[in-house]
C-alpha positions as CSV (number, residue, x, y, z in Angstrom):
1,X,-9.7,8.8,9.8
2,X,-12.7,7.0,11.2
3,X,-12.3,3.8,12.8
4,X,-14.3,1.6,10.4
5,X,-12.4,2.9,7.6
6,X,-9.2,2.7,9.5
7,X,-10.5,-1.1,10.2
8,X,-10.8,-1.7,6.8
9,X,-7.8,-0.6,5.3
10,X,-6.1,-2.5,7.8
11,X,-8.2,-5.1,6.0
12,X,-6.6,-4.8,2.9
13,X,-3.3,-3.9,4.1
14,X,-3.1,-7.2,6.0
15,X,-4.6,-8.9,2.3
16,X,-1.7,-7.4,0.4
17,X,1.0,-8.1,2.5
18,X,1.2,-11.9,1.2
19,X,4.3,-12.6,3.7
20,X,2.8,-11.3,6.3
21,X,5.8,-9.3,6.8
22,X,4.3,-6.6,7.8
23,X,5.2,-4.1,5.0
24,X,3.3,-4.0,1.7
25,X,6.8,-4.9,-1.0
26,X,6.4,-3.1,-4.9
27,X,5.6,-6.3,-5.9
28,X,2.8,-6.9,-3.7
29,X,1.4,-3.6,-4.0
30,X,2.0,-4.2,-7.7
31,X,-0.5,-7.5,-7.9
32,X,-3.2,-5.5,-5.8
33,X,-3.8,-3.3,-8.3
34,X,-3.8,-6.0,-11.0
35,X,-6.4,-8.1,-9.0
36,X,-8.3,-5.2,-8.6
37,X,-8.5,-4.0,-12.8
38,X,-5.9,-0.8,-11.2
39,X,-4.2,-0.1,-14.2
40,X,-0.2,1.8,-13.5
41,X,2.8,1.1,-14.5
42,X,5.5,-0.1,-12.5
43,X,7.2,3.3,-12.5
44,X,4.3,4.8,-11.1
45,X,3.7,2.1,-8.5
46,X,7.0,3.0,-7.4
47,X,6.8,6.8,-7.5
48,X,3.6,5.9,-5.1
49,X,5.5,3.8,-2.6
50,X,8.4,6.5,-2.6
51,X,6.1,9.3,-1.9
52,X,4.9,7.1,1.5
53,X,8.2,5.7,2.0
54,X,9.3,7.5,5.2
55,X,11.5,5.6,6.8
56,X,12.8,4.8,3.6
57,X,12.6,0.8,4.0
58,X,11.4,0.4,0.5
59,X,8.6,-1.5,1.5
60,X,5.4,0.4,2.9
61,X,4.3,-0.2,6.8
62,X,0.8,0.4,7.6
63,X,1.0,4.1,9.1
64,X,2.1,4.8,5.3
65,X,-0.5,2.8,3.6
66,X,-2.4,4.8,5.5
67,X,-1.4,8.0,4.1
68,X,-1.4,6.5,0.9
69,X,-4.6,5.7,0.7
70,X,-6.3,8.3,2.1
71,X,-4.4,11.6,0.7
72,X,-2.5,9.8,-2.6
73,X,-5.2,7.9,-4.0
């Protein structure tokens, strides 16, 4: 992934993550894609953020935002 676009999903990842926790939550991924007109159910959010999910945190770090944005959606 190039850096620019790497620079700008850290971007949003860092705009999503509302705690600052540093790991995007169902619910924060959830109000992303209502702010941005993304219309999916909350099933589907969370068959998305299991997919990612490798450590199996339930919450998504930025290595697997990265993969989810660039080979899920």
């Amino acid at each position: 992934i190039a850096r620019e676009k790497r620079a700008e999903l850290a971007h949003y990842f860092e705009t999503i993550d509302e705690d600052n926790s540093g790991a995007i939550s169902t619910d924060e991924l959830a109000g992303a894609f209502e702010v941005l007109g993304v219309r999916a159910s909350r099933a589907k959010i969370e068959e998305m953020m299991t997919q990612v999910d490798e450590d199996g945190s339930g919450e998504v770090e930025f290595p697997e935002f990265l993969t989810l944005m660039t080979t899920r959606l």
